[in-house]
N, C-alpha and C positions, 0 to 999 in steps of 0.2 A: 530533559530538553532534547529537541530536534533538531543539529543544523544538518538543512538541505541545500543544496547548489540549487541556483536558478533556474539551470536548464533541467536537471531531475526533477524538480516542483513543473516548470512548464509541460515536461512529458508527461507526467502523472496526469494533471489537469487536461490535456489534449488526450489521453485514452480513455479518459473517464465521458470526456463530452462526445468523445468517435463513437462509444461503445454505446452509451444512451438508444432509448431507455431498459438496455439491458445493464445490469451491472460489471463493472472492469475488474478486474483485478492484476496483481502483478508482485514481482517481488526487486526492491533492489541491494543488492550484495555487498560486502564488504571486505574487508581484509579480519579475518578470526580473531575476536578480541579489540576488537577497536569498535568506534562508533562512527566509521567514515559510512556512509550511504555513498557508493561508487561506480557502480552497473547496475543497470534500470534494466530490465529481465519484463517484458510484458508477455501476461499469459492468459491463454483462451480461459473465459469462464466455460467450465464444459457442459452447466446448469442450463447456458442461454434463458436467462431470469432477470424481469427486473426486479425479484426480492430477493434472490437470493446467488452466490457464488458459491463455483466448486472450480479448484484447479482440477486439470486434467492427471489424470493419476502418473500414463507415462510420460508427459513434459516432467511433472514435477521431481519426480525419480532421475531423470536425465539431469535437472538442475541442480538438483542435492548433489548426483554425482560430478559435473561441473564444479560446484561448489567447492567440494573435498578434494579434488585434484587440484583448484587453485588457492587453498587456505582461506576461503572465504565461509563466511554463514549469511544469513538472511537477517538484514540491517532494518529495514523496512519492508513490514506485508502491507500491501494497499491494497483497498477495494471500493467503491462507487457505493453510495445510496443514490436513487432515482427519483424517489418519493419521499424520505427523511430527511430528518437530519443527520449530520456528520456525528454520529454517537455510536458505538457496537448495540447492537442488539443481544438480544439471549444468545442468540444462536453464534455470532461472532465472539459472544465473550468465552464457548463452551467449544470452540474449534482453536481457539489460541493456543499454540502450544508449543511456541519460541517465547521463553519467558523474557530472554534478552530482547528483542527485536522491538520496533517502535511501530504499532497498528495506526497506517494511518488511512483515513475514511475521508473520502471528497463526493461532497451531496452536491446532486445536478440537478434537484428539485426544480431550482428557481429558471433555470433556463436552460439545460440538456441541451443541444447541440449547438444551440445558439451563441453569437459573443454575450460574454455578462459573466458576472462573477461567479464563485462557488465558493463551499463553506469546505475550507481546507484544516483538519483538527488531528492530533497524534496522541497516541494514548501509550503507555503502559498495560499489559494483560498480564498479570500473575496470579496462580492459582484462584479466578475467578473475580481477581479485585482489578476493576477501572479506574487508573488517573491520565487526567487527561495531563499533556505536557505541553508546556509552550514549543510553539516552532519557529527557527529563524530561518529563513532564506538570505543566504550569500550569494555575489557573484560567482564565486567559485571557492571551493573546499581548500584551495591553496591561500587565499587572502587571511 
């Protein structure tokens, strides 16, 4: 299971519809060993794809080491479908490779920049097996 704070689901959903119809991606962080999702970390796809995402190699390298100087890891990877649905494809099931972290996919199918809703859904990726996880939004991670 997934709780996320309101305004981290808000920012997810607003860079995935900013980013349309390229795909978004992003990471956000936590305290090592916990399941807080705490810092929302938005990051260039460097693919500029609407099928497909690549972090940029030296952001990413910078936020690992970010990460490791503040006792954090990577809580939540996000990333944008444009044309799908909120599912990992092959190719997201075979780049997973934070077995703790919660993959979550926000599909912009239906209305991409537009107001309207989106398919917001959080998986599990372990050694190549997808379950998907319920997700709650809280007002805030403190309630």
């Amino acid at each position: 299971m997934l709780t996320i704070d309101q305004a981290t689901y808000d920012a997810i959903v607003a860079h995935a519809k900013r980013d349309h119809p390229d795909e978004a991606c992003g990471i956000v962080a936590g305290p090592e060993g916990s399941d807080r999702a705490e810092r929302l970390v938005e990051m260039v796809n460097a693919a500029g794809s609407p099928t497909f995402y690549e972090f940029d190699s030296t952001d990413l390298f910078q936020l690992y080491k970010e990460m490791d100087a503040n006792d954090e890891e990577p809580v939540v990877i996000y990333h944008s479908h444009t044309a799908t649905e909120a599912y990992p494809s092959r190719t997201d099931i075979g780049l997973a490779s934070e077995p703790n972290a919660h993959y979550v996919l926000v599909s912009t199918r239906e209305h991409g920049n537009i107001e309207g809703p989106v398919e917001f859904r959080s998986y599990s990726i372990t050694d190549g097996q997808v379950t998907e996880e319920e997700v709650i939004v809280v007002p805030s991670l403190d309630d």
